[in-house]
C-alpha positions as CSV (number, residue, x, y, z in Angstrom):
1,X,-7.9,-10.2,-97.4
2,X,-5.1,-12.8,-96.5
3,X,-4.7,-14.2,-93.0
4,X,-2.7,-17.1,-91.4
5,X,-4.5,-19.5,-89.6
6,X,-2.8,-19.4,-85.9
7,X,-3.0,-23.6,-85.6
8,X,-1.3,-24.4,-89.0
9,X,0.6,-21.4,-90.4
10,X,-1.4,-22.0,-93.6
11,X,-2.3,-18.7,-94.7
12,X,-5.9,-18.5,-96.8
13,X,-7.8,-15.5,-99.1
14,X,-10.6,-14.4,-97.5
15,X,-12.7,-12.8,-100.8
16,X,-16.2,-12.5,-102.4
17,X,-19.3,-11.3,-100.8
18,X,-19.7,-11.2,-97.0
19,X,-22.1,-14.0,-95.5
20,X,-23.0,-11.2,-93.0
21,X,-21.6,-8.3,-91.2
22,X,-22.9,-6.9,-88.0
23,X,-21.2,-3.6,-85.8
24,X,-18.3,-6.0,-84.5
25,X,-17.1,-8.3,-87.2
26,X,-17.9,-9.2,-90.7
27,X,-18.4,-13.3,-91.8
28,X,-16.4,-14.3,-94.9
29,X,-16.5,-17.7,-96.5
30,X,-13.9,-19.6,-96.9
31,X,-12.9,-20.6,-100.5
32,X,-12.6,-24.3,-101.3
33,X,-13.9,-24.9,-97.7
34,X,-17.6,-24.8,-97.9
35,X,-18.4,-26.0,-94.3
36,X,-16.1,-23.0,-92.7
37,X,-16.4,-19.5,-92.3
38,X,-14.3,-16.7,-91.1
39,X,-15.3,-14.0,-88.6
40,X,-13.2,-11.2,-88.8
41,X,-13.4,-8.3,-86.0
42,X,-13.5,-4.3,-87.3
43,X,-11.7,-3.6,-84.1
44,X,-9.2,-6.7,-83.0
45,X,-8.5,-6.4,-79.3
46,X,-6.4,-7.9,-76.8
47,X,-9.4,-8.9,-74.8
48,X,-10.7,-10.9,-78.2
49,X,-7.4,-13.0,-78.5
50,X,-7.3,-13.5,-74.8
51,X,-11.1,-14.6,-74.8
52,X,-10.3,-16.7,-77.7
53,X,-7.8,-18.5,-76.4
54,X,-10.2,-19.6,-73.5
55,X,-12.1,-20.8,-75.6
56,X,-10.3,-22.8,-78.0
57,X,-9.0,-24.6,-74.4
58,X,-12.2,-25.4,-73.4
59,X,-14.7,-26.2,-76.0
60,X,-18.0,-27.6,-74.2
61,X,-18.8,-29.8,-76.7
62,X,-16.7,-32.3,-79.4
63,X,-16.2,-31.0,-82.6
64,X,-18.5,-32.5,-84.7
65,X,-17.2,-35.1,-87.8
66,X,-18.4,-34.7,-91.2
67,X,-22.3,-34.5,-92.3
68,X,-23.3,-34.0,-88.4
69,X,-25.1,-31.5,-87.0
70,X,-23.0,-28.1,-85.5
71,X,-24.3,-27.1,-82.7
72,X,-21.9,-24.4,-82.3
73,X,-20.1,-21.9,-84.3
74,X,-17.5,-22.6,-81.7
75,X,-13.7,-21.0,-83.2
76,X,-11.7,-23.7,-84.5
77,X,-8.4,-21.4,-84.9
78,X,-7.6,-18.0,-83.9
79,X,-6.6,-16.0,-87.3
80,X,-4.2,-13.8,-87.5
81,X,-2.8,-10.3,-89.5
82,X,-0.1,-11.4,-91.7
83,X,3.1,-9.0,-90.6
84,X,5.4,-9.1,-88.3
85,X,3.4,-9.3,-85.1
86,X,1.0,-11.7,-85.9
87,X,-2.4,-9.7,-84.3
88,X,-5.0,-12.3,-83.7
89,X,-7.7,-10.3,-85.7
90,X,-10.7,-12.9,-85.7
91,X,-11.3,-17.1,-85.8
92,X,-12.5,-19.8,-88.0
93,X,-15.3,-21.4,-87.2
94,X,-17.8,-24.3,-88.7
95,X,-20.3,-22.8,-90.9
96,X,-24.1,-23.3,-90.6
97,X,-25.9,-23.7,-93.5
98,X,-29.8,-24.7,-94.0
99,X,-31.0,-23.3,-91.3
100,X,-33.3,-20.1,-90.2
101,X,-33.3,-18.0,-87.6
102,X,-35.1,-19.0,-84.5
103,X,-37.5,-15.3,-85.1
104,X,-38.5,-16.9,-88.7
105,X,-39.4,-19.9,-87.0
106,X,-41.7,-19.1,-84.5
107,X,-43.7,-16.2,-86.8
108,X,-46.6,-17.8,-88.1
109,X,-46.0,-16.2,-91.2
110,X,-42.9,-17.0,-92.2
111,X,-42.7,-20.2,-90.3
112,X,-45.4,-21.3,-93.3
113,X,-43.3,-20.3,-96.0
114,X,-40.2,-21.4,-95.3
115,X,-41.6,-24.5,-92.9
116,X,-44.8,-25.7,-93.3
117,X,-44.2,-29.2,-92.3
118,X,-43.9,-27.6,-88.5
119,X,-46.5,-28.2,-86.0
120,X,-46.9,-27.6,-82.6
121,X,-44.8,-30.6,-81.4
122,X,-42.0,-29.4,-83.7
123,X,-41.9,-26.4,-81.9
124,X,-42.1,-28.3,-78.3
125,X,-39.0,-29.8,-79.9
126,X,-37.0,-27.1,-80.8
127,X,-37.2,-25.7,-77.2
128,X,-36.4,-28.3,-75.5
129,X,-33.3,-29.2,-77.9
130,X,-32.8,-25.4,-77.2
131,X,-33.0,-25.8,-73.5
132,X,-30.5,-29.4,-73.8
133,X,-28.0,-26.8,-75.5
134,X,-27.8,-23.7,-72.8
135,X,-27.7,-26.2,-70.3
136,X,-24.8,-27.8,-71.8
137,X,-23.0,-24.7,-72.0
138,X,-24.0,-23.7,-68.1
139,X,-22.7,-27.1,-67.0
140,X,-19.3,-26.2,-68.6
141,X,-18.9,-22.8,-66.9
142,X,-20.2,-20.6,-69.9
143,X,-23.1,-18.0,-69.6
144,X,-24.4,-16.9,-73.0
145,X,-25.5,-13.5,-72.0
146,X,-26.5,-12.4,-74.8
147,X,-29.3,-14.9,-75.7
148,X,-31.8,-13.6,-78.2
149,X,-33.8,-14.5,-81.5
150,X,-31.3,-13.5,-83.6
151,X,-28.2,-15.8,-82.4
152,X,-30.0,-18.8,-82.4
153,X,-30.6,-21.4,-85.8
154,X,-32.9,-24.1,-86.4
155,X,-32.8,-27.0,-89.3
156,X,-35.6,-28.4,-90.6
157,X,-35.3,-31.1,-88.1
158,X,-36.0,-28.8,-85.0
159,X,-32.3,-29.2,-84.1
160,X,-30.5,-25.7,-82.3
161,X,-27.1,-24.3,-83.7
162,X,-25.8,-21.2,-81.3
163,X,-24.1,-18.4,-83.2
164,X,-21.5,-15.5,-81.9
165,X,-20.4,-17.4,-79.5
166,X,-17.5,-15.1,-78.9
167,X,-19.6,-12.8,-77.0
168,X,-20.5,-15.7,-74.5
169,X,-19.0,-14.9,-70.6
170,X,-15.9,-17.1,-71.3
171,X,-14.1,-18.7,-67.5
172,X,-10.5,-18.6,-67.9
173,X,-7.9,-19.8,-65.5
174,X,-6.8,-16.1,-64.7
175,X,-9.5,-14.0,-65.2
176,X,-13.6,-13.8,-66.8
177,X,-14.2,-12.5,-69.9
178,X,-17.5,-10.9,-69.3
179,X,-20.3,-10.3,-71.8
180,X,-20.3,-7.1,-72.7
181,X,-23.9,-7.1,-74.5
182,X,-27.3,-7.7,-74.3
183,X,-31.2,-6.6,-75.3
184,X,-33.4,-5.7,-72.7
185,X,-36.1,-7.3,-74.0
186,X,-34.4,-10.8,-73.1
187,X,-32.6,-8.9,-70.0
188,X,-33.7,-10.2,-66.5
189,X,-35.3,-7.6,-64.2
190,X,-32.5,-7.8,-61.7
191,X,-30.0,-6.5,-64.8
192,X,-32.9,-4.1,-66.6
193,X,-30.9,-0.6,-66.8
194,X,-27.2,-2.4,-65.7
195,X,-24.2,-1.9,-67.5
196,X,-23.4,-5.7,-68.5
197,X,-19.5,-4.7,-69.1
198,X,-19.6,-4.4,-65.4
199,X,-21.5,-7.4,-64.0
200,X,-20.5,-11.1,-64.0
201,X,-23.5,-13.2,-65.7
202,X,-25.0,-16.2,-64.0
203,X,-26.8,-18.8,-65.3
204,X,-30.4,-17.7,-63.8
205,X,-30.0,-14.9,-66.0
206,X,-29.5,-16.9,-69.4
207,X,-32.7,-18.8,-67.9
208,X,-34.8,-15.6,-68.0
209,X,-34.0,-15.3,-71.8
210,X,-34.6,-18.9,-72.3
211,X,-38.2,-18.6,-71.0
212,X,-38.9,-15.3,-73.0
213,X,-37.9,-17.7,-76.4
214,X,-39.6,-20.7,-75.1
215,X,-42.5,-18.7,-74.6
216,X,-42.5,-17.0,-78.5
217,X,-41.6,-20.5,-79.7
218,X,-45.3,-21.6,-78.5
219,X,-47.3,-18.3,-78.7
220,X,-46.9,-17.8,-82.2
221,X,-43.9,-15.3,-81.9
222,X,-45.8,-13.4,-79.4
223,X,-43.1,-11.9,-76.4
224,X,-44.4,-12.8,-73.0
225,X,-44.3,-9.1,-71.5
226,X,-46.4,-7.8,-74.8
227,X,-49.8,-7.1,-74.2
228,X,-52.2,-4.2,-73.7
229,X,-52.9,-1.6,-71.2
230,X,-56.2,-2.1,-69.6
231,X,-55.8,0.7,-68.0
232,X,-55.3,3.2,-71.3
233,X,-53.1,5.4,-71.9
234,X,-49.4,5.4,-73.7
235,X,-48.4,1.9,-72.9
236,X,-44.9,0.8,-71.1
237,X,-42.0,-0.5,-73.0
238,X,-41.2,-4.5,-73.0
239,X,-38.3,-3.4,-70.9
240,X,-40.1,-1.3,-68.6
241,X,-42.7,-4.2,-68.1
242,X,-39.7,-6.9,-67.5
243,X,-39.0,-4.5,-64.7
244,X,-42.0,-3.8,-63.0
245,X,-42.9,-7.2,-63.4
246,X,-46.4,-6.7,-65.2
247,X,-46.9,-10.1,-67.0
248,X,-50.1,-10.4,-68.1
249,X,-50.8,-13.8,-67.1
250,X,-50.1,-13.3,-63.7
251,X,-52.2,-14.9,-61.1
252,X,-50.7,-13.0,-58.1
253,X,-48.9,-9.8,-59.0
254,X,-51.8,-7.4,-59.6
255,X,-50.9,-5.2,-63.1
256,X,-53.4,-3.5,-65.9
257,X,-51.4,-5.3,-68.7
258,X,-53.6,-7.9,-70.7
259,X,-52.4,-10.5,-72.9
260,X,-51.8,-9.5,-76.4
261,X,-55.2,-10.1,-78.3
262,X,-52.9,-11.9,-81.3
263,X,-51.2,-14.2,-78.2
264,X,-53.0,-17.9,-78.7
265,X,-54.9,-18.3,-75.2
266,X,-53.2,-19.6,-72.4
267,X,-53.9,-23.3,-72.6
268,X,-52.6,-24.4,-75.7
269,X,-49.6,-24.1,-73.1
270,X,-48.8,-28.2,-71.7
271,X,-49.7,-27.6,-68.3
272,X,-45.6,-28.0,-67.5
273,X,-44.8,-25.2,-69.3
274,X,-47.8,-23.4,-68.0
275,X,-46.1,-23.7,-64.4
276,X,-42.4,-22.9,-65.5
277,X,-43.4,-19.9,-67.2
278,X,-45.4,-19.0,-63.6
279,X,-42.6,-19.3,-61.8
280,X,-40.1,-17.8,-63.9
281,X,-42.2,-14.2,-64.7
282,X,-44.0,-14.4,-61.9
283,X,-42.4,-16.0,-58.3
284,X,-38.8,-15.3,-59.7
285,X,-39.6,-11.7,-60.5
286,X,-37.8,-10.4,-57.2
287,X,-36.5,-13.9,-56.4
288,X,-34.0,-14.6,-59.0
289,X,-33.0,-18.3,-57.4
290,X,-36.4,-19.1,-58.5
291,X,-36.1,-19.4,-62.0
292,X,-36.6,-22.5,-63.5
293,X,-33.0,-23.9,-64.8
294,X,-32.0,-24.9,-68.3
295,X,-32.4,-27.9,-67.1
296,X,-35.5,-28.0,-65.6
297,X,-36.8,-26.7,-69.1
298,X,-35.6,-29.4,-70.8
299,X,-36.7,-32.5,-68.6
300,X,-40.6,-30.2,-68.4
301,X,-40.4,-29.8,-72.2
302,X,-40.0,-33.6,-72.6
303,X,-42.9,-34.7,-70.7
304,X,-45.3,-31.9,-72.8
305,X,-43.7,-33.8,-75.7
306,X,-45.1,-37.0,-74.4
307,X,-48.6,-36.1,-73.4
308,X,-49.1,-34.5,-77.3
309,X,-52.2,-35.6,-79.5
310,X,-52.7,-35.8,-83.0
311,X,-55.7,-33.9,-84.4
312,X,-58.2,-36.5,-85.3
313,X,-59.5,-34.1,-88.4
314,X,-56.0,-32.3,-89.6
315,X,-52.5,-34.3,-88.5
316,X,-51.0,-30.8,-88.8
317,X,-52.4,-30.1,-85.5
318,X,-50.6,-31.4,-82.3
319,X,-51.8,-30.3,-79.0
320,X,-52.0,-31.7,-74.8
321,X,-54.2,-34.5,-74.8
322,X,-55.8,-33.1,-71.5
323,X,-57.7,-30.9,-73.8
324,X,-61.1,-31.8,-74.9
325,X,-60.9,-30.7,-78.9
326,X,-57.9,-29.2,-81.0
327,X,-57.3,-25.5,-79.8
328,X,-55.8,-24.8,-83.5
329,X,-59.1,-25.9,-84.9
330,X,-61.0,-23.4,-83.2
331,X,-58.8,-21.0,-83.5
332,X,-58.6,-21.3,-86.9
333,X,-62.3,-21.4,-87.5
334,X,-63.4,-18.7,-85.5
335,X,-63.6,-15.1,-86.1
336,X,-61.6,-14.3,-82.8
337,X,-59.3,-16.4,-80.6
338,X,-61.0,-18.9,-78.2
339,X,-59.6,-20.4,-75.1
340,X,-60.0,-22.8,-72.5
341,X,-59.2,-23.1,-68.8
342,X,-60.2,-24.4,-65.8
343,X,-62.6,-22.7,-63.7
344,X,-64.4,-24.5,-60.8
345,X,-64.7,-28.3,-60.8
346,X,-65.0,-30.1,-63.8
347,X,-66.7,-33.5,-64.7
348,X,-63.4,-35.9,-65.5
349,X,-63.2,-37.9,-68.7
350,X,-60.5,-41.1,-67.7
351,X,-59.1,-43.4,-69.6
352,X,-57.8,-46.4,-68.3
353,X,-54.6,-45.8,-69.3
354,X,-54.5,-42.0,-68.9
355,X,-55.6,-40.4,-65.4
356,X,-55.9,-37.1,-67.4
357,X,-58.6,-33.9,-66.7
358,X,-60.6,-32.7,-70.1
359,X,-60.5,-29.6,-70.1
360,X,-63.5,-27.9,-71.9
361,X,-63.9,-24.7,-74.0
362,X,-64.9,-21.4,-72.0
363,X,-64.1,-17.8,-73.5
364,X,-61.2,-16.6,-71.5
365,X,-57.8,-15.6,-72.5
366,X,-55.9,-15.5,-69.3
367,X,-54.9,-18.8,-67.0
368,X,-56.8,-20.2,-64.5
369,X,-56.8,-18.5,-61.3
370,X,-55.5,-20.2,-57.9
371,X,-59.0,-21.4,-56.2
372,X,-58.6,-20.7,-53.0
373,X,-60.9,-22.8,-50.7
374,X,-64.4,-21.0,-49.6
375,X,-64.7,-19.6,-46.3
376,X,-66.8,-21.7,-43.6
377,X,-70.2,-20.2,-42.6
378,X,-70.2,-19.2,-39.4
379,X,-72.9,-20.6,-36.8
380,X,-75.8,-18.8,-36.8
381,X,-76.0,-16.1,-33.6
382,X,-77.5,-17.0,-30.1
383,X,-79.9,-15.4,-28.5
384,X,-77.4,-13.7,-25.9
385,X,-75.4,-12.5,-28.8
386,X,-78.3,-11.1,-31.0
387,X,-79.2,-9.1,-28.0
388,X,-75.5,-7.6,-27.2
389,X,-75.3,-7.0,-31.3
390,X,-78.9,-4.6,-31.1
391,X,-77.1,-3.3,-27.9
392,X,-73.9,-2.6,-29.2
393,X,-75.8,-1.0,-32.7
394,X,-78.2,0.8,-30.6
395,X,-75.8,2.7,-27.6
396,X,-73.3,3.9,-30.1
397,X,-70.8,3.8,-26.7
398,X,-73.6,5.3,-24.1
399,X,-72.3,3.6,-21.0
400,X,-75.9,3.6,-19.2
401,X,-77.3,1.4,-22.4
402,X,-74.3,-1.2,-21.5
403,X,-75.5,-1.7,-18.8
404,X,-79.0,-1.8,-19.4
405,X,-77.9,-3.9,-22.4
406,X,-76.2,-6.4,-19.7
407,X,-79.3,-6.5,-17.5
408,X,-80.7,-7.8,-20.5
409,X,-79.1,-10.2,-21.2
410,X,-78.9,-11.6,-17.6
411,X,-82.8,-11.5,-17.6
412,X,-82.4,-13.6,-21.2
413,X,-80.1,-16.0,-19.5
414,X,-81.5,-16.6,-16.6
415,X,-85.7,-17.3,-18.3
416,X,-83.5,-20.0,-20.8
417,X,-82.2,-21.7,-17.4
418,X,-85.6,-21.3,-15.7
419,X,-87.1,-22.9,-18.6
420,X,-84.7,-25.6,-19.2
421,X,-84.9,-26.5,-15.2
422,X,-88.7,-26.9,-15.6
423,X,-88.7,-29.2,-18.8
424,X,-85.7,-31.2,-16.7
425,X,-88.2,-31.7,-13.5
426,X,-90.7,-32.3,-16.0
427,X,-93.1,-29.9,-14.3
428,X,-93.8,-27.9,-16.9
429,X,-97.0,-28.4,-19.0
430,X,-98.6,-26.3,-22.0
């Protein structure tokens, strides 16, 4: 296939086998260009030129020199049909080599084949260098939309590469090119079930996709709406959970789901991702505005990266240093997961350098509960009122007993005064 590239008028042979080809477009290298790539649509539309175009005028981060690391496979140069009217029928773009999908990252299985030199605190990494990225792009107008585990790249180094960028929601001075795709299983609840051709995108809903990778980035690939039905039964879609908002680790929103019994338990979570995840699954559920920002994410993820430890007994092991022993060593060791949090007080182990809580190992696998404060004990009863309870028990509304009951009590009443009037005179005497 020949083309022309729009910028220079050069025209290039696209040939050989395809780098990859999904329902839209197909990804061609570029001969004697190693570091490009061509993405060439099935079906070139107006809209995609158009789209483009915005694009190419408003790239949201520089394009990066020789040897550095692409961030994104942003188009360099429209491409177009050689012939007479010059279709735009696709873009060049940097190419992305050595690097794996986010998915083959955060599986435990595959992350130890292809990355075994990756630890917890690698992982913190690539999430926050994740959030840095989206937040970028939100700061320059763009909504990804469509953010999932298959559009997203990670080097050896932790560092984030975005690809199909062209389905981003693209700002133009006349006119937004929407995203016209997306998986549910990444899809807020507000947009479960919504057309996305017909709704403009907003940042707080790239944020609800965010969290759900942040979240299989530290749970061992583990979705945050999988888990199982305590209640039995077929059990809801991920989709259908999103919806209803049945996250299993909820603390307020009452739901039969339980965490998945392959999910790590809760704490191995830094407490500040602990309390972003609550309020993004949880308090945003039917208060979008809630939703922690890219933003947020990254300055949270950045403190977690601080308060790490080093395993004393395997360096491969990084985890919160408010922890009292390394989680991966037990989990490792025992025969099923165990987990800690925090119920009741705890006896505090401070350093004098580090005004940090232990936390100790108890069998749970859901977080700690909100402890609300104990009820006061009321005083105990008076005499007057022990009588007008017995009364009240005893006349089951018989109005003659009332006032019998209040006779009672008068004659109660009015022995205490005699009594205390006596021992006041001092003329009283056993």
């Amino acid at each position: 296939m020949r083309v022309r590239l729009e910028s220079s008028r050069q025209e290039i042979t696209l040939k050989g086998p395809l780098l990859g080809r999904g329902g839209e477009a197909s990804i061609y290298a570029v001969p004697g260009r190693s570091y490009l790539a061509a993405k060439i649509y099935h079906n070139p539309s107006d809209e995609h030129a158009g789209k483009l175009a915005a694009m190419l005028a408003a790239p949201p981060v520089s394009a990066p020199s020789a040897g550095q690391h692409v961030a994104l496979a942003w188009p360099m140069s429209r491409l177009l049909e050689l012939g007479g009217e010059d279709r735009v029928i696709g873009y060049l773009m940097p190419r992305i080599d050595k690097a794996h999908l986010l998915w083959e990252i955060y599986n435990p299985g595959v992350r130890r084949e292809i990355g075994p030199h990756l630890h917890f605190g690698s992982l913190l990494r690539t999430a926050r260098n994740l959030a840095a990225l989206v937040n970028t792009l939100h700061e320059c107008g763009y909504v990804l939309g469509d953010l999932n585990e298959s559009n997203v790249l990670v080097s050896p180094q932790g560092q984030v590469s975005l690809i199909d960028v062209d389905s981003f929601q693209t700002p133009a001075h006349d006119r937004l090119y929407r995203c016209r795709v997306g998986r549910p299983e990444y899809t807020p609840p507000e947009l479960q079930g919504v057309a996305f051709a017909e709704v403009d995108r907003l940042p707080q809903h790239d944020a609800f996709a965010l969290a759900a990778l942040i979240f299989q980035l530290l749970m061992q690939g583990i979705h945050p709406f999988a888990g199982v039905s305590s209640a039995g039964g077929e059990s809801d879609s991920i989709a259908a959970r999103i919806a209803a908002g049945h996250w299993p680790y909820a603390w307020t929103r009452m739901t039969s789901i339980r965490p998945s019994p392959h999910a790590p338990p809760w704490h191995v979570l830094p407490p500040s991702a602990q309390e972003l995840f609550r309020r993004c699954f949880e308090d945003a559920h039917s208060e979008p505005d809630l939703r922690p920002t890219a933003a947020q994410w990254q300055h949270g993820l950045e403190e977690a990266e601080h308060e790490m430890r080093v395993c004393p007994s395997d360096a491969s092991h990084v985890y919160h240093r408010r922890l009292d022993r390394c989680p991966w060593c037990a989990l490792s060791s025992a025969v099923r997961p165990v987990s800690t949090a925090v119920r009741g007080p705890l006896a505090e182990n401070r350093r004098p350098t580090d005004e940090v809580r232990k936390i100790k190992v108890v069998d749970d696998p859901l977080p700690p509960r909100r402890q609300s404060e104990p009820a006061s004990e009321p005083p105990p009863p008076g005499g007057a009122e022990l009588v007008l309870r017995a009364i009240g028990m005893a006349t089951e509304g018989s109005t003659w007993m009332v006032w019998v009951g209040v006779a009672l009590v008068g004659a109660v009443a009015g022995i205490v005064y005699a009594l205390h009037h006596a021992l006041s005179n001092r003329s009283f005497s056993l």
